[in-house]
C-alpha positions, 0 to 999 in steps of 0.5 A: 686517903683522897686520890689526887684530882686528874687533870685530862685534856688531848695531850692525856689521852692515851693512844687507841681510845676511839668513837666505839669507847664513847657509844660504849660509855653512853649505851652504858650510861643509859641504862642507869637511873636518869639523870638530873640535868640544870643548866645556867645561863650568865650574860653580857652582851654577846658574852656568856658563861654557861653551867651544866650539871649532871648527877647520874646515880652509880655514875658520878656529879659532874660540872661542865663550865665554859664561857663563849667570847664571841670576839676573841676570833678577831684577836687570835684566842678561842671563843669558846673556852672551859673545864668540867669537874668530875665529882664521886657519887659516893664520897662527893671528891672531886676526881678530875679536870677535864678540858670542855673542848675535849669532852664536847667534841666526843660527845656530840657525835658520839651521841648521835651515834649512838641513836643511830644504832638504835634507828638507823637500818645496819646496812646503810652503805651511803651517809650525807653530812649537811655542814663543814664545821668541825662537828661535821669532820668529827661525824667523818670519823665517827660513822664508819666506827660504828657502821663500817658496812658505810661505803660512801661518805657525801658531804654539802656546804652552802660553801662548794670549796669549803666541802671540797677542802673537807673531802681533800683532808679525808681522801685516804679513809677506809671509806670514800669522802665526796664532795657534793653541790646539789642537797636534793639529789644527795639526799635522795641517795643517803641511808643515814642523813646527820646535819651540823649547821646553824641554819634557823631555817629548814635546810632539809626538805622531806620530799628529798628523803626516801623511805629506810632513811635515818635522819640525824638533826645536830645543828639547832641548839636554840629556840629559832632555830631548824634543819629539818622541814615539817614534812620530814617531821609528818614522816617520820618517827621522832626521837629525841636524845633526852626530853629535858634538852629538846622538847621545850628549848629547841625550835627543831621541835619547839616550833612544830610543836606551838604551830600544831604540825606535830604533838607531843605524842608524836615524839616516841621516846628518848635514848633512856627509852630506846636503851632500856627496851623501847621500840625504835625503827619498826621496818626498813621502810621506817624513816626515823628522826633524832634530834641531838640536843647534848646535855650535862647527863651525856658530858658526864658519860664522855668524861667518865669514858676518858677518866676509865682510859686513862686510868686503864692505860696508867694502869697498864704501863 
């Protein structure tokens, strides 16, 4: 008998599901064959539509498929909007829908996080956040999961009022939430620094980073586009979440790699590597680099943690 498909999106989710279920899931996950990874790329104009797959061996066949319409913002509706189906590994039955807004927001800090457990010194008290997006607010809530030794919470915009109003909404967290207006001195003070911007140009500088400092490198996602600065790349031991997705798409490494500030051996592994044994942060004095590029592979991870929730939680009602 087939079990019929579940649908998930935020109004499914069951209370008590959290960041440490999601780290949890990838660790997981990453300790599994690797995974095939193919993305798809449609366009009109400005509008796209975009395909990732992911098959992971003994986890499942999963689809994510959204459209981004940049002008819908100006009608009133989302830009960015889709579902991704979950296949079973063994049968190929499809098993579940699942909102794409969903499974993206747990899954882009969630896998920064779980880089960060691996190279980020475990007693860092101090985290600055570079960007007010909505990436940016999630990383306020998924650090101190993760690090609850985190004291301070220090969060820059190129918008003073926009870090100020994020700041306000987080004022009663276990950890302190505080705006900040100069980028260098801030930078100066963090254990862990994780950017969330779209700048195309370095915004972080490797002057400003003290030796023991994580760098978390979210916001490039294209060919041209950069946070980080070629002297914090000359510092520090690089990382990234998965070759396929970084290396040869991302200007973050893309362009150091073609202008010879960095070579490919320079990059020293991925999280397949640093969860199955490889060696991450050698000292305290280490500064070390992950670059988040995403990927099918981790949406399938962060689907399968949502469907096990919820199935427990029926379960258990």
């Amino acid at each position: 008998m087939v079990a019929p498909l579940r649908y998930i999106d935020s109004s499914a989710l069951p209370s008590g599901f959290g960041w440490r279920q999601v780290v949890d899931a990838l660790a997981s996950g990453h300790r599994l064959p690797r995974a095939q990874i193919r993305d798809q790329f449609l366009g009109r104009g400005d509008d796209a539509c975009v395909n990732r797959a992911a098959w992971i061996e003994g986890l499942g066949i999963g689809v994510k498929s959204f459209t981004v319409f940049p002008g819908n913002q100006s009608e009133g509706r989302p830009s960015v909007q889709g579902a991704m189906l979950v296949f079973d590994d063994r049968t190929g039955s499809p098993l579940a829908i699942i909102d794409s807004g969903l499974i993206t927001y747990w899954k882009t800090a969630a896998d920064s996080l779980h880089g960060a457990m691996h190279l980020a010194r475990p007693d860092s008290r101090t985290l600055l956040i570079v960007g007010t997006g909505v990436v940016a607010e999630s990383l306020i809530d998924a650090y101190p999961a993760c690090f609850p030794g985190l004291e301070r919470i220090l969060l820059w915009g190129r918008n003073p009022g926009k870090s100020r109003a994020l700041a306000a909404r987080h004022r009663k967290g276990a950890t302190v939430v505080e705006p900040v207006e100069d980028l260098a001195a801030a930078a100066a003070e963090a254990d862990i620094i994780s950017t969330a911007t779209m700048s195309k140009t370095p915004i972080l500088k490797g002057d400003w980073i003290r030796p023991g400092t994580h760098v978390d490198l979210i916001g490039a996602f294209k060919a041209d586009m950069r946070e980080a600065d070629d002297t914090v790349l000359r510092k520090a031991r690089i990382f990234v979440d998965s070759y396929d997705t970084t290396i040869e798409h991302i200007g973050e490494l893309l362009i150091p790699l073609e202008e010879g500030t960095i070579s490919r051996k320079d990059v020293l592994g991925d999280l397949y590597d640093l969860e199955q044994g490889g060696t991450g942060r050698q000292g305290p004095g280490d500064i070390t680099v992950l670059k988040n590029g995403g990927g099918a592979h981790l949406d399938l991870m962060t689907a399968r943690a949502l469907m096990d929730w919820t199935e427990n939680a029926e379960a258990d009602s």
